[in-house]
C-alpha positions in Angstrom: -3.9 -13.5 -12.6 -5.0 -10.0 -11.2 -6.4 -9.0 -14.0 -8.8 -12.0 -14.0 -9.6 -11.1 -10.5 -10.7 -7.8 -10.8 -13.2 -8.7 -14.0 -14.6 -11.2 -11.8 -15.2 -9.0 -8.8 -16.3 -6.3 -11.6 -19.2 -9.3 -12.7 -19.7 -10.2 -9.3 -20.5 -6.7 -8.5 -22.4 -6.1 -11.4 -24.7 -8.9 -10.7 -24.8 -8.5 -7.3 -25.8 -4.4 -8.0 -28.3 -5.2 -10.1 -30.3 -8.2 -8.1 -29.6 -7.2 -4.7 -32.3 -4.5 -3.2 -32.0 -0.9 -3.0 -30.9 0.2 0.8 -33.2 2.3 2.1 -32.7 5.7 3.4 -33.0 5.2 7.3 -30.2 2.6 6.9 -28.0 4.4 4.5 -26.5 6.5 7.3 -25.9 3.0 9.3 -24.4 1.6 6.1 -21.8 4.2 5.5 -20.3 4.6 9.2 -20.0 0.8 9.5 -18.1 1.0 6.2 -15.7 3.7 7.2 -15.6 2.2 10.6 -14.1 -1.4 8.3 -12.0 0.6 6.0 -9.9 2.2 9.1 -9.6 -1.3 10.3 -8.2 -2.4 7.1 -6.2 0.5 6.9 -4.9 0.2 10.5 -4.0 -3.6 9.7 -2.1 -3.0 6.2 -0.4 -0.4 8.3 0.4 -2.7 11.6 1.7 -5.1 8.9 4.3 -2.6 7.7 5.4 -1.7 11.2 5.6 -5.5 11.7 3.6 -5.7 14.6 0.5 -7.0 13.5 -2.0 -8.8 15.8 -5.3 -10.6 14.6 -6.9 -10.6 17.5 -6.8 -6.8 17.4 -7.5 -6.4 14.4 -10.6 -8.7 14.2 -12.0 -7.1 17.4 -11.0 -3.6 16.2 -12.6 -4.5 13.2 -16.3 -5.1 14.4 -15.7 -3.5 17.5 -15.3 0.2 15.1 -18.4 -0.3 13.3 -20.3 -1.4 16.1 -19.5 1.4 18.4 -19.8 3.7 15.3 -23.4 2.1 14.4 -24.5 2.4 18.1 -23.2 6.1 18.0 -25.7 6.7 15.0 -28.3 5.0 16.8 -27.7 7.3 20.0 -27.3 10.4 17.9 -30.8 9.6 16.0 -32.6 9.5 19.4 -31.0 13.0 20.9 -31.8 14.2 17.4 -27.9 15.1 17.0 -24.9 13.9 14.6 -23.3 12.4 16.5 -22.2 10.1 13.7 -20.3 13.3 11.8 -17.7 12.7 15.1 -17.1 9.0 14.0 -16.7 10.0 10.5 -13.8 12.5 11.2 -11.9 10.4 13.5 -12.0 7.7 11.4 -11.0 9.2 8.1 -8.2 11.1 10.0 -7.3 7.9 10.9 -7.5 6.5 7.6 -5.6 9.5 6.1 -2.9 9.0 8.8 -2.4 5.1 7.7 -2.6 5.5 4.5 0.4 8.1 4.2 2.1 5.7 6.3 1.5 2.7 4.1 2.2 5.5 1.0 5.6 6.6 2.3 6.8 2.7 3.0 6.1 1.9 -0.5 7.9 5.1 -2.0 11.0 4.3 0.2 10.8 0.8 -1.1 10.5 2.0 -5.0 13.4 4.4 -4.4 15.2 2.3 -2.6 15.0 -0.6 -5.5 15.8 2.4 -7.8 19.2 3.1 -6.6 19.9 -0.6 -6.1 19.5 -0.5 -10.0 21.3 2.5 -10.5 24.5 1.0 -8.5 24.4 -2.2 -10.5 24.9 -0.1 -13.7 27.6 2.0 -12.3 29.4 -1.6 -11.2 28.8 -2.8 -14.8 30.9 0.4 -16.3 33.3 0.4 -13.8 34.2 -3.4 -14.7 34.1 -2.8 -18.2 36.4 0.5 -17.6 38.6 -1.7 -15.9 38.4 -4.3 -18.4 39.5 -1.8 -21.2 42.1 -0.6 -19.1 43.6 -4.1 -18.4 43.3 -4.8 -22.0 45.4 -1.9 -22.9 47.8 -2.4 -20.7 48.0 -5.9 -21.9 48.6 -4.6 -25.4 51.1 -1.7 -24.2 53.4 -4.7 -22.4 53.1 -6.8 -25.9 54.2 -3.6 -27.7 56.7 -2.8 -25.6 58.0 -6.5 -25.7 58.2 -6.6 -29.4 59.7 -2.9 -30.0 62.6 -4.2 -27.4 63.0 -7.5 -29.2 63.3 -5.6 -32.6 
């Protein structure tokens, strides 16, 4: 099922690549703080999720609220002939970098954790089947015993 997903957003994007028109170069700059701006939103939310206290309302108005403010900040540093966007851009990837170890380290936990969950069920299997042995021989000791007194 993911599979078929991601070679239909592959032709999607593909298609839409080819047919859609080139951005130009005044609005490139616009473009990419806008999607850094989303992509710390995203981030942010995955990482909410995790901590269980996710809100969509914040996260919606975070969402277009970041690239807004981040595309106005462009705008402003254009006009004092500053970048002002290279300020957005750190924070935001910080930020990114920041949720993104946190969604990282929830997932490792999660893997080790099912790990030794795994490892704990083997170890019970060979303890029952040590104990089975066990029974089973002394089972066969009592039998012995019985027959070598009855002799």
């Amino acid at each position: 099922m993911i599979v078929i997903a991601i070679i239909i957003g592959c032709a999607l994007g593909a298609l839409v690549g080819i047919n859609a028109p080139m951005i130009s170069y005044t609005y490139s700059t616009y473009l990419a703080i806008a999607i850094i701006a989303a992509l710390d939103s995203v981030f942010g939310g995955i990482s909410s999720v995790i901590k269980k206290n996710f809100d969509l309302k914040i996260f919606i108005t975070g969402f277009f609220g970041n690239a807004i403010l981040s595309i106005l900040l462009t705008i402003l540093g254009e006009k004092l002939n500053v970048d002002i966007y290279l300020a957005a851009i750190v924070v935001f990837v910080s930020r990114m970098f920041t949720n993104l170890a946190i969604i990282r380290r929830y997932y490792v936990d999660k893997w080790l954790n099912y790990i030794k969950e795994k490892n704990k069920e083997k170890e019970n299997i060979k303890e029952n089947i040590i104990k089975n042995k066990e029974k089973e021989n002394t089972k066969e000791n009592i039998i012995k015993d019985n027959e070598e007194q009855q002799t």
